[in-house]
N, C-alpha and C positions, 0 to 999 in steps of 0.2 A: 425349410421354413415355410410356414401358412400366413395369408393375412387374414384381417377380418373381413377383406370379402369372399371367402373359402367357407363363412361357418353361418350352419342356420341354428336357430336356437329356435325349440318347439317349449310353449306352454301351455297346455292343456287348462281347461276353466268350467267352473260350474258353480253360477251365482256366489262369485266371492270379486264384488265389485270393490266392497270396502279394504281389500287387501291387493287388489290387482295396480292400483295405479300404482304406490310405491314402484313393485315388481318391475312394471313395463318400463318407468322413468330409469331404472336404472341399467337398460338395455338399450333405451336411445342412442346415446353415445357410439355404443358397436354398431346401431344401424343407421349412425350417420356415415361414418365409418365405411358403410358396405354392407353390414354384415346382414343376414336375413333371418325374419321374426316373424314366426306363424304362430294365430292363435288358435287353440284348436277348440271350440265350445262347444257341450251339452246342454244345448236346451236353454241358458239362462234366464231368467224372471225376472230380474234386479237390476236391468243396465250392464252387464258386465259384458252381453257382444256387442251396445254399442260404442264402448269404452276398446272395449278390443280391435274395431272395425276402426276406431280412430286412430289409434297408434303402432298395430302393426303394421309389418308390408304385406302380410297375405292373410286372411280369416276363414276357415272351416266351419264347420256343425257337422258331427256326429252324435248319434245317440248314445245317453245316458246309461252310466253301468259300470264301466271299467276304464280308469285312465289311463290306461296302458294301450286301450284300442284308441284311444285319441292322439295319444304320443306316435304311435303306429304312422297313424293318417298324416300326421303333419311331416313325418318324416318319408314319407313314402311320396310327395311330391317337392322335399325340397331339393333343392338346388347347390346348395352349399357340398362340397368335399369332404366337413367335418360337421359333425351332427351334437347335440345335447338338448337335454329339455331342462326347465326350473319350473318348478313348484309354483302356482299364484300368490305364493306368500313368501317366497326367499325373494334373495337377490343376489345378483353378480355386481363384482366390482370394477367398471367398465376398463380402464386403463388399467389395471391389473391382467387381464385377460387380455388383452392386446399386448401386453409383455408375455405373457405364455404363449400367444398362436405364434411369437415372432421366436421365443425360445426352441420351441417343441424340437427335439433332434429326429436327424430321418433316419428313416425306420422305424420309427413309434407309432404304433396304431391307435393307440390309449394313452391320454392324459387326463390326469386328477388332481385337483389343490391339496399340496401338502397340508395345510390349515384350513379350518374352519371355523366361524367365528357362530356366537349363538347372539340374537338379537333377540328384542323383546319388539311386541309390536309397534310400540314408537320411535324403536330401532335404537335404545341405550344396549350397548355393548355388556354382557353378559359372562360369556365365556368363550372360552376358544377351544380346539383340540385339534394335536396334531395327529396324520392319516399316519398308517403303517406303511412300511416301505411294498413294490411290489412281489417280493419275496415272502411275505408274509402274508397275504391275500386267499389262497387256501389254505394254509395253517389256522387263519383265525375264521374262516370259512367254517370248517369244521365244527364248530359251536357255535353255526348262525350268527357271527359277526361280520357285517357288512363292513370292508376296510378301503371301500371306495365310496365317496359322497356320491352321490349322482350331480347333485348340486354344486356347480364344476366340475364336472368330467366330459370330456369332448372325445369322440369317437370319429374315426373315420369311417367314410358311407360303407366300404364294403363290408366291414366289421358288421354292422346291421344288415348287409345285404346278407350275408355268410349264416348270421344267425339265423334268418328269418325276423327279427327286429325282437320284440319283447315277448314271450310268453305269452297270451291272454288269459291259460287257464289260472293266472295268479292274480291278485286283486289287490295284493298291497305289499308284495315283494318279488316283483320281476325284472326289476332293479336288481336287485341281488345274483337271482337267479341268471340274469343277461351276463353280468361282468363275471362270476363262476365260469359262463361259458366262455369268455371269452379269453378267458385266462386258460384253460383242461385246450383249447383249441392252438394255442401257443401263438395269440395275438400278443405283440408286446407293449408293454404299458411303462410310463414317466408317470411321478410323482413330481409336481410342479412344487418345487419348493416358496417358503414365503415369498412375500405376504399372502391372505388368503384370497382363490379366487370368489368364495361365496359366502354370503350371508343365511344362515338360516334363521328366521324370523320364530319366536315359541308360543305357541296360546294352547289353551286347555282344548280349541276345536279343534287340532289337528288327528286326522288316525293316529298317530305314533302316540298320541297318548289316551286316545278313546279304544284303542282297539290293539293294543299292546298285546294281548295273550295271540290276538289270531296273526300279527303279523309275524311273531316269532315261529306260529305255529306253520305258516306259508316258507318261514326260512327254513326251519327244518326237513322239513318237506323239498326242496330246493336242493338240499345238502344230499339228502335219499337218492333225488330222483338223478341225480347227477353224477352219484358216485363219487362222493369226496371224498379224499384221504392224504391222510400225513400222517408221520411218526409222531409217538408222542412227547419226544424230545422235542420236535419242530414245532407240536404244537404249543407248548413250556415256551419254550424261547421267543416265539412272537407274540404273546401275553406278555411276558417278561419286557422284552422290548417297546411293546405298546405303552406298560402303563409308568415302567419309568421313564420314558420320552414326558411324561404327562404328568410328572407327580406335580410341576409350579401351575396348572391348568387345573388340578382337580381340587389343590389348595385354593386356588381365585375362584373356581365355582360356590365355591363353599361359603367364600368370602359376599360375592356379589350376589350369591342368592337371597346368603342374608339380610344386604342392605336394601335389593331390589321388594321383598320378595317377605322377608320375615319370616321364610321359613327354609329347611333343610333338609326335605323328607326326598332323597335321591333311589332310584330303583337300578336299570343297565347302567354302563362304564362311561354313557355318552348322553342320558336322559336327562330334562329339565326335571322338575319334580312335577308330580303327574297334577296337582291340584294346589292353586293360590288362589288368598283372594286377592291379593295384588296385581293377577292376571285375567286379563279381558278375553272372552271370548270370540271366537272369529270363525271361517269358514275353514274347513278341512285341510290342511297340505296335501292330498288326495282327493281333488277334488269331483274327480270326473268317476 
């Protein structure tokens, strides 16, 4: 058993002031708690390191480029036994995660929220989807399907110390690449069953929908350079399992797109629609 004074949570930032408070307010709670919260900024223009300087417990600046060397920096001096980063524009669900760090079973190096919930940027409830089991993580690997959120997933330090932490030669999927490794390394991972522990927030600014051809093309590449492999019954079978766990979620996406949204033009198995006009835009989910 962990509590929340064992977990730091890193968020990286780069002039996305208008989407960071949400973010932070919903992390106070774990660091009243205890828990520790580093922001890690490029450069900002807009108020967002001194928005960050108010509400974390610890604040960085590193140069602009890659937010995976930000995520790096903030994890390489914290403090905490279990490490995670979120997005400047998701959220964690505070007391929900304080029920995971007190479930976690030992031995588990890796934990991830079974559910994830999709938010709009006023935070009206969307859609959800539930995560593949961890048996199923390189099976659905192998066709560049990431089946760990990062956006709740909690890692123990040495897991990042073992890896060397993220990638930098990747730029919008080393996330992927990270949990691949850490899975071929025979760290073992928990699927934190409901409710979810995170929020992802959707707007037309984020890379996952500006930049959709190259992150696929960073995961396949990930898949390459890592040597992934599964039979292709294995593979069958955790697509199989993925999407009938999903078929009442892909029905209510459909539904709440339409009433959010007015429209239904869907692309991968877990995508908002890439363009509304009922959708505002905002600063990148990758923002560094």
């Amino acid at each position: 058993m962990i509590t929340p004074f064992d977990v730091t949570i890193i968020v990286p930032t780069l002039n996305c002031r208008s989407t960071l408070g949400v973010t932070l307010e919903s992390l106070l709670p774990l660091v009243r708690a205890g828990a520790e919260l580093i922001v890690v900024d490029s450069f900002s223009t807009d108020g967002t390191a001194e928005l960050g300087r108010a509400l974390a417990s610890r604040w960085l600046s590193v140069p602009p480029g890659n937010m995976y060397s930000a995520i790096n920096a903030g994890m390489r001096v914290a403090r905490g036994s279990w490490l995670s980063y979120l997005n400047a524009d998701d959220i964690l669900f505070p007391e929900t995660v304080r029920s995971a760090v007190q479930w976690v079973p030992d031995g588990v190096d890796l934990f991830y929220s079974g559910t994830v919930e999709y938010l709009d940027l006023e935070g009206r409830f969307l859609h959800a989807f539930r995560m593949p089991m961890p048996c199923d993580i390189l099976p659905l690997a192998c066709d560049a399907i990431n089946a760990v959120p990062p956006q709740g997933a909690f890692f123990r330090r040495q897991v990042f110390d073992q890896l060397g932490g993220f990638r930098e030669t990747f730029r919008l999927a080393a996330d992927f690449d990270f949990f691949i490794r850490a899975r071929q390394r025979g760290f073992r991972f928990a699927r934190f069953p409901r409710p979810a522990l995170a929020g992802i927030r959707v707007h037309d600014g984020q890379y996952s929908h500006r930049e959709t051809a190259a992150h696929q093309a960073e995961a396949r590449r990930a898949v390459c350079e890592n040597e992934v492999k599964a039979s292709i019954g294995a593979r069958l079978c955790a697509h199989l399992r993925f999407r009938l766990r999903n078929l009442d979620n892909y029905a209510l996406r459909l539904i709440r797109i339409s009433m959010i949204c007015g429209g239904v033009t869907l692309s991968r198995c877990m995508d908002f629609p890439t363009r509304s006009s009922h959708q505002r835009s905002g600063p990148p989910d990758h923002p560094a």
